[in-house]
Structure formats: C-alpha cells, structure tokens
VMD Tcl script that builds the backbone (N, CA, C; Angstrom):
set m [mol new atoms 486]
animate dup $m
set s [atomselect $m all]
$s set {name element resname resid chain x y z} {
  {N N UNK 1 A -24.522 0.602 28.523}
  {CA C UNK 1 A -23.697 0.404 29.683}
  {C C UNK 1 A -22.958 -0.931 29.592}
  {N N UNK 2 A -23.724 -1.940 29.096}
  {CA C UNK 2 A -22.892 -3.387 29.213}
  {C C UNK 2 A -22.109 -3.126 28.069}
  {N N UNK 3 A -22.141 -2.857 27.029}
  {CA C UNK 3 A -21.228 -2.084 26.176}
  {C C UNK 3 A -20.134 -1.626 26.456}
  {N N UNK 4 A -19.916 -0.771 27.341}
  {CA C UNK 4 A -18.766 0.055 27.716}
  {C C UNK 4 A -18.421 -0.714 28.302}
  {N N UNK 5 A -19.198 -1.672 29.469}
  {CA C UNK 5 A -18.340 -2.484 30.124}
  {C C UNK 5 A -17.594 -3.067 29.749}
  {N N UNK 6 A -17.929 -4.130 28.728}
  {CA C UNK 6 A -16.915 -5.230 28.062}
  {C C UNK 6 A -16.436 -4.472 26.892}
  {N N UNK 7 A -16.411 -3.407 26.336}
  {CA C UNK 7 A -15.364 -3.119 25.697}
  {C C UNK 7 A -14.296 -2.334 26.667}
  {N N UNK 8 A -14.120 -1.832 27.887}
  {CA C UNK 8 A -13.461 -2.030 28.599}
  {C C UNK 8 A -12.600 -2.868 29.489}
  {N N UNK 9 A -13.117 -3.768 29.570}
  {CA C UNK 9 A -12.461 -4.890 29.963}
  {C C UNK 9 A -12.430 -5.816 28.503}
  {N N UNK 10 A -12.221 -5.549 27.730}
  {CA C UNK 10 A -11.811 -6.075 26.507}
  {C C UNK 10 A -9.782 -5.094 26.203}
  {N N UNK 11 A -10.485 -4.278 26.312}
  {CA C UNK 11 A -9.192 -3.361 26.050}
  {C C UNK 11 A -7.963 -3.267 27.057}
  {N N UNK 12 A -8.891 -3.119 28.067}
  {CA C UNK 12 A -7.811 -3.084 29.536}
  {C C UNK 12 A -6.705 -4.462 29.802}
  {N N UNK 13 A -7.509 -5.327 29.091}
  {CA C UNK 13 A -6.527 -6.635 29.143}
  {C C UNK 13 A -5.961 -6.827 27.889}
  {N N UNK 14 A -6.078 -5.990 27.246}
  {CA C UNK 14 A -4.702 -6.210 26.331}
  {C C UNK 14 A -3.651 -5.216 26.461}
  {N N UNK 15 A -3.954 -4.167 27.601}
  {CA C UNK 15 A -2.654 -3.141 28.020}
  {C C UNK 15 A -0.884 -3.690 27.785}
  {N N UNK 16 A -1.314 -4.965 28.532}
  {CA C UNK 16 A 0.829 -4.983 28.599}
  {C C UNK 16 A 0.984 -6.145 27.587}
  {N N UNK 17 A -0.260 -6.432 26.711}
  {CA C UNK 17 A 0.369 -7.069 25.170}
  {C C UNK 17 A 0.873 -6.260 24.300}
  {N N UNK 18 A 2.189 -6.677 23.674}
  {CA C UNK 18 A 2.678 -5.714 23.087}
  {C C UNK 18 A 3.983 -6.617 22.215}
  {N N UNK 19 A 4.391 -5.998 21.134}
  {CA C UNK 19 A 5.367 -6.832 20.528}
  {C C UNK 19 A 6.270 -5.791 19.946}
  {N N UNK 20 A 7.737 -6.268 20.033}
  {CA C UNK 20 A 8.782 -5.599 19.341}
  {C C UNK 20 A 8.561 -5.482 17.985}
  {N N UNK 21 A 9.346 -4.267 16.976}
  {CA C UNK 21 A 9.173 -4.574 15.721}
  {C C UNK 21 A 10.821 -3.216 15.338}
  {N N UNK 22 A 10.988 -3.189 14.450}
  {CA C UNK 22 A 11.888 -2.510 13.916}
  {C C UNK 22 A 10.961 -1.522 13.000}
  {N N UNK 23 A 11.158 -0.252 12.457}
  {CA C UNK 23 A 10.461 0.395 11.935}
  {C C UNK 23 A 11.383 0.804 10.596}
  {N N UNK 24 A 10.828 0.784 9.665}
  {CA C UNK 24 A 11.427 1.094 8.512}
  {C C UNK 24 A 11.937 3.199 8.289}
  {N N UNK 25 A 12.944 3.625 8.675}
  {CA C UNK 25 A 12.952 4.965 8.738}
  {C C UNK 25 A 12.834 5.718 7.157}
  {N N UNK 26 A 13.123 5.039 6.434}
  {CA C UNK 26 A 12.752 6.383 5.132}
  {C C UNK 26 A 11.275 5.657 4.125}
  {N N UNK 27 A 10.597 4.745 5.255}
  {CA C UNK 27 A 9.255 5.141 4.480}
  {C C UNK 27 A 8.334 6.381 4.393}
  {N N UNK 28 A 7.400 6.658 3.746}
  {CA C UNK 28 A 6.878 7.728 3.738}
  {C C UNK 28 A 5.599 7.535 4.509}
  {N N UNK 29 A 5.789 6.298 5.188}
  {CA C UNK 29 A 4.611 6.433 6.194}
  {C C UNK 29 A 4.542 6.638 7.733}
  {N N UNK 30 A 6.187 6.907 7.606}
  {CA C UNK 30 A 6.633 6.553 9.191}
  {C C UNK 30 A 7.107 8.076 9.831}
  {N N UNK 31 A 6.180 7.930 11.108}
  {CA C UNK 31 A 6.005 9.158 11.218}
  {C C UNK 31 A 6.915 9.524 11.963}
  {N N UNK 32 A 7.589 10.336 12.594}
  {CA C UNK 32 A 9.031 10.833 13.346}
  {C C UNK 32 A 8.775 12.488 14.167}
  {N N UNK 33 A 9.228 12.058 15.817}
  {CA C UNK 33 A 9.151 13.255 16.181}
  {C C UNK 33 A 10.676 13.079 16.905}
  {N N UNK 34 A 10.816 14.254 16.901}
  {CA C UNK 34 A 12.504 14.925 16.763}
  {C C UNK 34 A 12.372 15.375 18.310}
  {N N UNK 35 A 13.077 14.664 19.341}
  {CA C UNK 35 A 13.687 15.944 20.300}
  {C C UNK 35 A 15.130 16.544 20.707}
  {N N UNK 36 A 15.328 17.383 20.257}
  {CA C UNK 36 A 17.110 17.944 20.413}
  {C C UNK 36 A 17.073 18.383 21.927}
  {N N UNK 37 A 16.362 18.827 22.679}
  {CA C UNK 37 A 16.781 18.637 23.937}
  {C C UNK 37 A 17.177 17.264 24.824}
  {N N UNK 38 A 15.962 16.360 24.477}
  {CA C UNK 38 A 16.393 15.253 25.036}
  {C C UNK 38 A 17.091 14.208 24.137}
  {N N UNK 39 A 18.025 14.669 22.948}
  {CA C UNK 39 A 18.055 13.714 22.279}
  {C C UNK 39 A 17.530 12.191 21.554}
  {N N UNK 40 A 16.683 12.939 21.420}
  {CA C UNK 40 A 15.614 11.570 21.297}
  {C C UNK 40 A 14.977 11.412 20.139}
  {N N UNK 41 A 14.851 10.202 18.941}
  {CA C UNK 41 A 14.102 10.161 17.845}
  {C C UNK 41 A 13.014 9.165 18.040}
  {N N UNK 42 A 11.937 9.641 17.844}
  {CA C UNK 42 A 10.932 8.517 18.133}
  {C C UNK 42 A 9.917 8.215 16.876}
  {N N UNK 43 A 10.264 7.159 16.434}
  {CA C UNK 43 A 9.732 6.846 14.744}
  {C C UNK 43 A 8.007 6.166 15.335}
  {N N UNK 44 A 7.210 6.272 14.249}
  {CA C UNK 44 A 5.757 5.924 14.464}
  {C C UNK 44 A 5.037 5.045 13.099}
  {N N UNK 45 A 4.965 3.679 13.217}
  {CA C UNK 45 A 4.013 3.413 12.092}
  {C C UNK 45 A 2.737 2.977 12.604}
  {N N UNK 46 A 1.527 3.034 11.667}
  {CA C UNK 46 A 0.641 1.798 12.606}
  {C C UNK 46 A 0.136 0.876 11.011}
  {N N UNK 47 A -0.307 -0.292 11.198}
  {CA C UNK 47 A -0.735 -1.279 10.268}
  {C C UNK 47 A -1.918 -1.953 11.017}
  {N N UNK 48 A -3.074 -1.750 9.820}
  {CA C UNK 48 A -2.498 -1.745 8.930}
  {C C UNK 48 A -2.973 -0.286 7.916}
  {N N UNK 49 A -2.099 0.094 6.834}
  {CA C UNK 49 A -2.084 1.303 6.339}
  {C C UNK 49 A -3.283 2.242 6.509}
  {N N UNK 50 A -4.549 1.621 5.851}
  {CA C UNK 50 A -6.239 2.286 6.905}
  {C C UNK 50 A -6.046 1.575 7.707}
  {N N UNK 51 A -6.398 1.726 8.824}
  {CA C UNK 51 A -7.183 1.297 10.341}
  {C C UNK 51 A -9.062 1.186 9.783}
  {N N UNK 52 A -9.390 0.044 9.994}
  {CA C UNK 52 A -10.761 -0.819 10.124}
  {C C UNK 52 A -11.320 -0.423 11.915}
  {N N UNK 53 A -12.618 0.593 11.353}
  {CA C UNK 53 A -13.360 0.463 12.571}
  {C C UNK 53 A -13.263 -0.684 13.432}
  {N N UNK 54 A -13.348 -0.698 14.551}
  {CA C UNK 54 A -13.717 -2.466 15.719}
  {C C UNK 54 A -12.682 -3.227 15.149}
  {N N UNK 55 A -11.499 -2.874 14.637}
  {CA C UNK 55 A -11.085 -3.930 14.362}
  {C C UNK 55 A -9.249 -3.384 14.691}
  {N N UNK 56 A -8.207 -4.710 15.070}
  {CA C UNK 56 A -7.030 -4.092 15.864}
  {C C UNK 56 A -6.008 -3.532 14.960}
  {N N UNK 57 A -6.007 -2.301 15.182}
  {CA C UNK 57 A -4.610 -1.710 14.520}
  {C C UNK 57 A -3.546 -1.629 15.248}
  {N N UNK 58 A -1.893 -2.073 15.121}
  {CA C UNK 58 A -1.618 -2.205 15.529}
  {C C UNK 58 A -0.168 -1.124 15.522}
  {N N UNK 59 A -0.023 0.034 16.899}
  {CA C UNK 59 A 0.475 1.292 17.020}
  {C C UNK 59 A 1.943 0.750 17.226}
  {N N UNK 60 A 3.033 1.146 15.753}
  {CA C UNK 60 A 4.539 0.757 16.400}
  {C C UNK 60 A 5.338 1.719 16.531}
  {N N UNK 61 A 6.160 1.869 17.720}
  {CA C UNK 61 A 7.149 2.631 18.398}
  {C C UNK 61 A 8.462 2.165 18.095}
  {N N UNK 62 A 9.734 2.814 17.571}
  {CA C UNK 62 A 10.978 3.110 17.412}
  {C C UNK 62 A 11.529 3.823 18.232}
  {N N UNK 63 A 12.427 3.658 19.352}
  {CA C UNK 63 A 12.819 5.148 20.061}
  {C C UNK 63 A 14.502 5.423 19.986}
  {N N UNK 64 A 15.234 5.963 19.427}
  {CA C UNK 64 A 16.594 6.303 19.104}
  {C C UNK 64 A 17.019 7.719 19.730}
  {N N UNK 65 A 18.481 7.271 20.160}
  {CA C UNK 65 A 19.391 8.383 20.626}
  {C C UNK 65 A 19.865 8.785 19.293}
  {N N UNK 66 A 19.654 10.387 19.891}
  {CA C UNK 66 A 20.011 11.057 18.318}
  {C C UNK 66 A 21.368 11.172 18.130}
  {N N UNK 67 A 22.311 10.936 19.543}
  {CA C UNK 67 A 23.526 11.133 18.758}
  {C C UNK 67 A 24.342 10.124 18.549}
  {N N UNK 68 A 23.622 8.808 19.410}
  {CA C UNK 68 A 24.510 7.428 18.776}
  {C C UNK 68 A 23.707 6.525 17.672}
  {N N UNK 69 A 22.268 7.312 17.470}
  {CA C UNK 69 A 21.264 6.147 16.583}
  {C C UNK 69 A 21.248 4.776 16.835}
  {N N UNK 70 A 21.297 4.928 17.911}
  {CA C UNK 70 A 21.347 3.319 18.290}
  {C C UNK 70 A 19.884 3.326 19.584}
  {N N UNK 71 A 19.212 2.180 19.497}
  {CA C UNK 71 A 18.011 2.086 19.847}
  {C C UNK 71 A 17.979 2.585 21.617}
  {N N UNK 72 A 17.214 3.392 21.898}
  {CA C UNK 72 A 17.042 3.764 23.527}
  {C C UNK 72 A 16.757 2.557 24.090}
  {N N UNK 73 A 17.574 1.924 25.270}
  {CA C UNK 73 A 17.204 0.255 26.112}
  {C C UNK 73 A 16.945 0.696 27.675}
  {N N UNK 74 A 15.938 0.039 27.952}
  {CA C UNK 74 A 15.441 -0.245 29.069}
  {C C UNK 74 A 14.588 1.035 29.668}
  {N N UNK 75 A 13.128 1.268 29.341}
  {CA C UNK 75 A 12.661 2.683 29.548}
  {C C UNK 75 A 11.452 1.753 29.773}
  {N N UNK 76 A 10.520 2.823 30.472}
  {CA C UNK 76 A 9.054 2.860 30.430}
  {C C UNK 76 A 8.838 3.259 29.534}
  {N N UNK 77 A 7.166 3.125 28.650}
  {CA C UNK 77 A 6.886 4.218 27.732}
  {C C UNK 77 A 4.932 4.070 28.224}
  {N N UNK 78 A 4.579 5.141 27.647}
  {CA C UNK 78 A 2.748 5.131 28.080}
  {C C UNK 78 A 2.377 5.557 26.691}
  {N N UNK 79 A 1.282 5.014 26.140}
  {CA C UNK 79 A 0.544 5.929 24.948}
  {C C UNK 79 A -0.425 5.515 25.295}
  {N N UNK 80 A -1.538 7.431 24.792}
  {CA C UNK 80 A -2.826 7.562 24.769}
  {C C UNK 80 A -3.210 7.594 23.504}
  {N N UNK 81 A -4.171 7.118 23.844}
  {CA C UNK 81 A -5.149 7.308 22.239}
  {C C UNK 81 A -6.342 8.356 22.680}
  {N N UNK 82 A -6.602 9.500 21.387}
  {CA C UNK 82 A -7.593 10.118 21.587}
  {C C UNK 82 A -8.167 11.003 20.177}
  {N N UNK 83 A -10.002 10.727 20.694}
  {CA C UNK 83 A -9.771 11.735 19.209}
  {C C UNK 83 A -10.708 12.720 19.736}
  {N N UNK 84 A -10.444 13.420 20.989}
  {CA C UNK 84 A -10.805 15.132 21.761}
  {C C UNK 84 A -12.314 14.710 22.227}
  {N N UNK 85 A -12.618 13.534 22.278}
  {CA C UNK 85 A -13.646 13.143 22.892}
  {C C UNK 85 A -13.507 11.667 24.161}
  {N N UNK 86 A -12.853 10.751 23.534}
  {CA C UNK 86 A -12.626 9.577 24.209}
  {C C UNK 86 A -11.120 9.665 24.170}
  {N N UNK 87 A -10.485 8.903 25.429}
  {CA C UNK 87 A -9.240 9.010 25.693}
  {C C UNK 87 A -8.826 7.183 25.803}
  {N N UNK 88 A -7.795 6.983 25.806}
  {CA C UNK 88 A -7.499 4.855 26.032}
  {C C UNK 88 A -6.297 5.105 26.394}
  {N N UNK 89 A -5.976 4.500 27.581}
  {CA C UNK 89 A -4.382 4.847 28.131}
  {C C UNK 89 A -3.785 3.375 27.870}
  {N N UNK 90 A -2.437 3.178 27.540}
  {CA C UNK 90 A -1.490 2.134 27.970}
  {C C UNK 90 A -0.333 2.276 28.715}
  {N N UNK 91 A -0.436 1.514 29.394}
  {CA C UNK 91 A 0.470 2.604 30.797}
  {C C UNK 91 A 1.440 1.059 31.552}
  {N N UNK 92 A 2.520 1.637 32.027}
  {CA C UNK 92 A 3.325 0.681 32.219}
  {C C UNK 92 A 4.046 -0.399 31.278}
  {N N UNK 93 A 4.719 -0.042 29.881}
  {CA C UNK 93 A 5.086 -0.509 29.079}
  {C C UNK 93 A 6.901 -0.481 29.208}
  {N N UNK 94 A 7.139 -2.047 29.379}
  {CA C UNK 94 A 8.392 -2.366 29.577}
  {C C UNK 94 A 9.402 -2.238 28.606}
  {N N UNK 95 A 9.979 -1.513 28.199}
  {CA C UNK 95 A 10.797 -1.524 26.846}
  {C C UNK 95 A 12.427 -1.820 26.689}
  {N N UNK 96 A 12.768 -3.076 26.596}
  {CA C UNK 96 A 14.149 -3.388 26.152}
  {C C UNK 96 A 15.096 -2.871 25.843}
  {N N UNK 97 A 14.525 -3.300 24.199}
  {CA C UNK 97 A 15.836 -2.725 22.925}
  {C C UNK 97 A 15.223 -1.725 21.942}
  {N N UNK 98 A 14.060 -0.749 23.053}
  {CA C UNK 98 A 13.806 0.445 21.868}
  {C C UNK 98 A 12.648 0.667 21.326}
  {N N UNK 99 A 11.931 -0.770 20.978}
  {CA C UNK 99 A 11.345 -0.763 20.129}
  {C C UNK 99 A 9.925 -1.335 21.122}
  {N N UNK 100 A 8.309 -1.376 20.734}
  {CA C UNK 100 A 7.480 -1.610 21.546}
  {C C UNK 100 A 6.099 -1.488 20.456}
  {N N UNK 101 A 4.659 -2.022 21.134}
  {CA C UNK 101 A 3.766 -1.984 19.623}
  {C C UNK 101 A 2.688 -2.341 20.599}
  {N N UNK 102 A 1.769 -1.799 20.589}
  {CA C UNK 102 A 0.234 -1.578 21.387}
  {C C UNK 102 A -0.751 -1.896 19.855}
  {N N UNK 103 A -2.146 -2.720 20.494}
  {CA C UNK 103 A -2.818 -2.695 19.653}
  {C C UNK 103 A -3.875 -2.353 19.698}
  {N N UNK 104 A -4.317 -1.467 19.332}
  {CA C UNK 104 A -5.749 -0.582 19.648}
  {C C UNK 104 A -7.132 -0.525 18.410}
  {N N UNK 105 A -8.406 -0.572 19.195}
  {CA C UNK 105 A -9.677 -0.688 18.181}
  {C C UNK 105 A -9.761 0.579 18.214}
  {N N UNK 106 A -10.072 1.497 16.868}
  {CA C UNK 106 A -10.518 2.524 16.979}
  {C C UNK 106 A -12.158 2.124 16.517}
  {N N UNK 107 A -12.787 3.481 17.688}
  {CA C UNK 107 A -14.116 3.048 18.016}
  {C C UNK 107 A -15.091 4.006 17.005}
  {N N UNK 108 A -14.235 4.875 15.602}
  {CA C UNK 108 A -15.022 5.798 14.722}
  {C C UNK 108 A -13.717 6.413 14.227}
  {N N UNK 109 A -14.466 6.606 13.004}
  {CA C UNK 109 A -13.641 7.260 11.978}
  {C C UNK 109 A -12.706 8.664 12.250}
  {N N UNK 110 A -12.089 9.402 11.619}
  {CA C UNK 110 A -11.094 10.623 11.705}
  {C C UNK 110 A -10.065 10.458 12.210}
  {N N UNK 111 A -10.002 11.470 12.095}
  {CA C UNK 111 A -8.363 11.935 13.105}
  {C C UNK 111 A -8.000 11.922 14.480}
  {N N UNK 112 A -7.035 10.464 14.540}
  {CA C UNK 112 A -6.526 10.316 16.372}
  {C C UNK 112 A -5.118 10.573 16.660}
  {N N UNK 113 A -5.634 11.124 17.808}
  {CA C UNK 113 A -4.258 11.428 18.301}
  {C C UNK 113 A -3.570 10.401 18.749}
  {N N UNK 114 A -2.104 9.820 18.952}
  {CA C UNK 114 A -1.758 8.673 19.265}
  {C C UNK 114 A -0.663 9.903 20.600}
  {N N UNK 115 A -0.595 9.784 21.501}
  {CA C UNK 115 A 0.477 10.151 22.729}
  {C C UNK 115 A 1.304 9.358 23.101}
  {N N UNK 116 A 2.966 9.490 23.467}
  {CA C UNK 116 A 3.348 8.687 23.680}
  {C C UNK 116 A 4.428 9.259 24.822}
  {N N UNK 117 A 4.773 8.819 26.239}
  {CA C UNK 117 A 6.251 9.717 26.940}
  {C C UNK 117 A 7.085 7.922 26.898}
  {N N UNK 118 A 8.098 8.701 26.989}
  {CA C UNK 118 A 9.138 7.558 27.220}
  {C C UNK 118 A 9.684 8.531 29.074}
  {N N UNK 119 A 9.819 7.407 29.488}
  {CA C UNK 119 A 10.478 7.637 30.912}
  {C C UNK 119 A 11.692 6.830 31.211}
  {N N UNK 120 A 12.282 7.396 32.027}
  {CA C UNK 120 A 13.968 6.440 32.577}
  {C C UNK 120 A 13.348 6.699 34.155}
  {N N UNK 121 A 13.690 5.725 34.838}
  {CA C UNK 121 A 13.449 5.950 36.365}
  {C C UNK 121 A 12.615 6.942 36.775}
  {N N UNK 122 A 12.609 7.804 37.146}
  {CA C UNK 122 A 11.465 8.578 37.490}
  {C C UNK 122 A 11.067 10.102 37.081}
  {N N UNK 123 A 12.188 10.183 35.921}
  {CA C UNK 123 A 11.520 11.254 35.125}
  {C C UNK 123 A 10.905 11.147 33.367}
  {N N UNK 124 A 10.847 11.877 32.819}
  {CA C UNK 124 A 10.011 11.996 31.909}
  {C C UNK 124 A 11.322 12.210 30.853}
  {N N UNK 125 A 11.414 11.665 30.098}
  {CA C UNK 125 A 12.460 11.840 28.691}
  {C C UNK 125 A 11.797 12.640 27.801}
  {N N UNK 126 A 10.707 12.514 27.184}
  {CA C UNK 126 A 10.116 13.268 26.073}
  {C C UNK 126 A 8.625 13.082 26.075}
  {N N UNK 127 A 7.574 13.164 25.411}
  {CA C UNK 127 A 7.022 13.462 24.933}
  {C C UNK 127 A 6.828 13.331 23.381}
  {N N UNK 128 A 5.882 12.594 22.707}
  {CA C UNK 128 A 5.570 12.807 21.467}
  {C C UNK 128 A 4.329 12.770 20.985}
  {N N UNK 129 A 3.764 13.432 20.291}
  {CA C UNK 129 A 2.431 13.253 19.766}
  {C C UNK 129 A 2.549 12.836 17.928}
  {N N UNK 130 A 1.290 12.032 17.572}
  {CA C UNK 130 A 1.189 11.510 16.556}
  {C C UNK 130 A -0.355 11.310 16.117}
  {N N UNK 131 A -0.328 10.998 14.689}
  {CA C UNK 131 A -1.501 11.327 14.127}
  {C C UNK 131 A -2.366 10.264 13.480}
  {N N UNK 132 A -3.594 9.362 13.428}
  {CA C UNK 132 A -3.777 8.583 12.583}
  {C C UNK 132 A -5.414 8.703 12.268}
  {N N UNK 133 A -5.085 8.458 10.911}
  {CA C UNK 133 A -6.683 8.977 10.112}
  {C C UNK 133 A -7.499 7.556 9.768}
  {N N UNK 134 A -8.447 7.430 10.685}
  {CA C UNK 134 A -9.314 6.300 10.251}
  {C C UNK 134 A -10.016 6.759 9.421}
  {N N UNK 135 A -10.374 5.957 8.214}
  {CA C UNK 135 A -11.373 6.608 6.967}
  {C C UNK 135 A -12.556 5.861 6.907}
  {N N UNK 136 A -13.425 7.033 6.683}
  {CA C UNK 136 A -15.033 6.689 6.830}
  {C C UNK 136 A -15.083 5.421 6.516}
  {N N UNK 137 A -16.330 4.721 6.871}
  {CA C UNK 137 A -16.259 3.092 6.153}
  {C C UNK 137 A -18.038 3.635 6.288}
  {N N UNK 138 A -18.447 3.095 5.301}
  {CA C UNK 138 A -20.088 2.645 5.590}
  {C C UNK 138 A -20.448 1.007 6.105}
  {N N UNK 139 A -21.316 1.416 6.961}
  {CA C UNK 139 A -21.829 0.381 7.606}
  {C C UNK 139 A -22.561 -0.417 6.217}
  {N N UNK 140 A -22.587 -2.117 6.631}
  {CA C UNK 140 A -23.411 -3.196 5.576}
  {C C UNK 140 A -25.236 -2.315 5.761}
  {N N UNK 141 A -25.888 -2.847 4.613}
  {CA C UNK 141 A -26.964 -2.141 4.942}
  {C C UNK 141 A -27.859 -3.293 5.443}
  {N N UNK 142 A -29.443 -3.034 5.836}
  {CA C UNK 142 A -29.799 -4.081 6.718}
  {C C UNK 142 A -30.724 -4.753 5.050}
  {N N UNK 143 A -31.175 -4.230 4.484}
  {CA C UNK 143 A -31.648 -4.561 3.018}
  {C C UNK 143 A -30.416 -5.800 1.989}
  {N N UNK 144 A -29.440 -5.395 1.846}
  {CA C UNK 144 A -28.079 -5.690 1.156}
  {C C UNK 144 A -27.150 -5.952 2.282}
  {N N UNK 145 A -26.750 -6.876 3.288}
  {CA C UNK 145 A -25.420 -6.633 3.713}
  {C C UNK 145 A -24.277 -7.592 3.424}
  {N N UNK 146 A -24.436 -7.755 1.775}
  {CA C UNK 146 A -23.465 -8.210 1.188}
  {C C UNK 146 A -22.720 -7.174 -0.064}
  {N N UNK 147 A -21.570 -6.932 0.272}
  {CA C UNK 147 A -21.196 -6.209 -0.839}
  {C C UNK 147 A -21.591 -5.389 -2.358}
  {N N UNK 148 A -21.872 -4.663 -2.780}
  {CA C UNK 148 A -22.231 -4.043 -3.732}
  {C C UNK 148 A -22.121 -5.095 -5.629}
  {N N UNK 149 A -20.470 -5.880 -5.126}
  {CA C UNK 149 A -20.363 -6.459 -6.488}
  {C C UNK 149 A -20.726 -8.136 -6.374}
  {N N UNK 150 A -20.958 -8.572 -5.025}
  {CA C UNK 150 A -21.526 -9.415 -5.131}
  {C C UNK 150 A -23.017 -9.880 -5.748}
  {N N UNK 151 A -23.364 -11.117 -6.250}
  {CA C UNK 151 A -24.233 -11.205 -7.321}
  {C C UNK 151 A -24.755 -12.345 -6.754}
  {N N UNK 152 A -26.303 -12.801 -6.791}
  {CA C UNK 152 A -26.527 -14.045 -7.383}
  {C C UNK 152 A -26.934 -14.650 -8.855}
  {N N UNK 153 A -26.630 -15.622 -8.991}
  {CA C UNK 153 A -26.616 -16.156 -10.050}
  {C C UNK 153 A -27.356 -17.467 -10.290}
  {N N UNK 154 A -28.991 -17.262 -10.825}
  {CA C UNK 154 A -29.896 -18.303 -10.816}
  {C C UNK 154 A -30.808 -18.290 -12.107}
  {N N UNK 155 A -32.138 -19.277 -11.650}
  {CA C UNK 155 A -33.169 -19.008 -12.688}
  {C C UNK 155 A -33.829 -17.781 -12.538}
  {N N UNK 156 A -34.901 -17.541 -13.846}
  {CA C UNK 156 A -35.641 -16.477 -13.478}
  {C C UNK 156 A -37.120 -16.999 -13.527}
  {N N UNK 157 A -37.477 -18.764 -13.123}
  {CA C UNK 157 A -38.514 -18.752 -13.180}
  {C C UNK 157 A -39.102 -18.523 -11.581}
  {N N UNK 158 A -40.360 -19.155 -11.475}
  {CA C UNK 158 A -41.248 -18.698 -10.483}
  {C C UNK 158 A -41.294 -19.708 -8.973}
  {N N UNK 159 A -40.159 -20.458 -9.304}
  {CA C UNK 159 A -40.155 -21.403 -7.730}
  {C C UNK 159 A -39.359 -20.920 -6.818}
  {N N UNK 160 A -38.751 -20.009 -7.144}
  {CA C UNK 160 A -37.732 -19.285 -5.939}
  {C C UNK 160 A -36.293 -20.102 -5.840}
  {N N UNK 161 A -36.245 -21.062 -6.441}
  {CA C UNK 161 A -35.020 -21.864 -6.529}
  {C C UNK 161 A -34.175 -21.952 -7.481}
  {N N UNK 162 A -32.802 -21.686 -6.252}
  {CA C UNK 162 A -32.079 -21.124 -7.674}
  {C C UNK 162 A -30.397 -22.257 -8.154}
}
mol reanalyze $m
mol bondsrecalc $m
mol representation Tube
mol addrep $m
C-alpha cells in the first residue's frame, strides 16, 4: 500500500512536465498514425530505444496537418499508458508548436499501449494508439548482484585479503 502510494504521487507530479522535441520522420523507429478524416499525422518515438524497468522513458509526440505538414499549434493532448492491466493517465497537456514529451516508468516488462487524443476547444481531433515493448531484464541476484563479467582480482592465500 505505501508503495502504490508514493509511486503515485511520484508520477502524478510529473503529469504537466513535459518537453518539446522535433521527431525525426523517416526513422525506422518512429512510429506514425495516419488520420484522413481529421487530417492529422501524429509521429511517436520514445528513448530511450529499450525502456529500463523503474526507470524514465521518455514518450515523444509530433502532431502534423496532413495537408499543410506544418506542425498542429495550440491543442490539448492526453496520453494513457497501459499494458490491459494497469492504466497512467496524463491529462491536460498544453501544446504550442505541435510537438510535446511525457515521461513515464514502466512498472514490468512487454507490450504497452501508449494512447494519445489531441483536442481543439472542446472536441476531440483524433485519436491514436501506439506500441512500446519493454524487454525482459533479470533482476541482480541476492548471491551475485554484480554483473556476470565483473571479476575480482586478488590473492589466493588464506587471510581473506585481497
């Protein structure tokens, strides 16, 4: 329980931190959802390339008009994080010149969903969903919890000093 607490109020106060960034469009890591109704391109990276259990990855947003490609200014936007068990909202995100960047702990490995709407005044522009794969990590062990190629390097006589 004190757990949840302060990682809740750990998270909740970093809601409206957030930083601009430009997104690189013909990497092959950047993810893109297309809407032709609402004209809308909304590019997705996060860094860093794995996401580290407990530790901040940081989710970046691109949002472009598809028919002038020039950056969408002055919108709300919200993203959820979820992976069909736990949900993390960021909600009330002020967006300029387009661009916007949330930083989130993922709390276990696989596949998360990242959600995102962009809004203008009081309706809803789009919708996008996105994908990010945290990869297994093994925990340090309680025997060894120093790295596998780490070494010491001493005597081999009988005083323990090395």
């Amino acid at each position: 329980m004190c757990f949840f607490i302060s990682t809740k109020i750990i998270l909740s106060s970093l809601q409206n931190h957030y930083a601009y960034a430009h997104l690189p469009i013909n990497n092959n890591r950047t993810q893109q959802w297309i809407s032709q109704r609402d004209g809308i391109k909304i590019l997705f990276l996060y860094e860093p390339e794995k996401p580290i259990i407990d530790t901040f990855t940081e989710l970046k947003f691109s949002v472009l008009n598809l028919t002038s490609r020039e950056h969408l200014k002055d919108f709300m936007a919200r993203v959820v994080v979820t992976n069909g068990q736990r949900l993390f909202k960021f909600e009330n995100i002020t967006v300029a010149n387009g661009d916007f960047s949330v930083k989130y702990i993922f709390p276990d490995d696989g596949t998360h969903q990242v959600v995102t709407s962009i809004s203008k005044e009081t309706s809803v522009l789009t919708l996008a969903t996105f994908n990010v794969f945290v990869p297994h990590q093994s925990p340090p062990s309680i025997l060894n919890p120093f790295s596998p190629t780490s070494s010491v390097v001493g005597s081999n006589d009988d005083t323990g000093v090395l």
